[in-house]
C-alpha angles and dihedrals in degrees: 000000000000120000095253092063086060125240129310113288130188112259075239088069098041119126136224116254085028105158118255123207132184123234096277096046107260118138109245097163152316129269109265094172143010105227103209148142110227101194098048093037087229116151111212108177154277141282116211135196111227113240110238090022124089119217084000111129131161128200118241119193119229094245087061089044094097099186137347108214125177088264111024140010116229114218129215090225132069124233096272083059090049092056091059101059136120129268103238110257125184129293113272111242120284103232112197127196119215129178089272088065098054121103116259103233128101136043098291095050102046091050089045092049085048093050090039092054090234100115 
């Protein structure tokens, strides 16, 4: 990423209206929303508001987000690409495991069932 675009930031630290630019520089958007799991400190991706086009935004996955400067975020995809992304859509379901999930066979489980007062 060129100087002009700032120094390398965290996506943490990205803003939005951000400007977004394809791989050949040419501005395709601005940043309307970090996609990110904070406990797991996992980047998803980006959705983006197209630039020219009102309420339209496109979803852009974090292996096709290039670099994520202090003033623009440089994509790994030109502006055809761009064109063909997804609209965003919501979050699929978290699913969590606890103890109480785990099959009841083996050792561990067995002791754990007998401490526990469940067998």
């Amino acid at each position: 990423m060129s100087d002009d675009h700032g120094a390398p930031i965290s996506y943490i630290a990205l803003a939005e209206g951000t400007p977004v630019l394809a791989s050949d520089g040419t501005p395709v958007g601005t940043v309307a929303r970090v996609l990110y799991d904070s406990d797991s400190d996992i980047f998803d991706g980006i959705v983006i508001g197209l630039r020219g086009r009102p309420g339209a935004h496109r979803f852009v996955d974090a292996p096709e987000v290039g670099a994520i400067a202090e003033r623009a975020v440089m994509l790994k995809i030109d502006t055809a690409a761009v064109a063909e992304l997804p609209e965003p859509r919501g979050n699929p379901a978290t699913m969590k495991a606890g103890p109480g999930d785990l099959p009841r066979r083996g050792v561990l489980s067995r002791f754990w069932g007998r401490i526990s007062g469940r067998y």
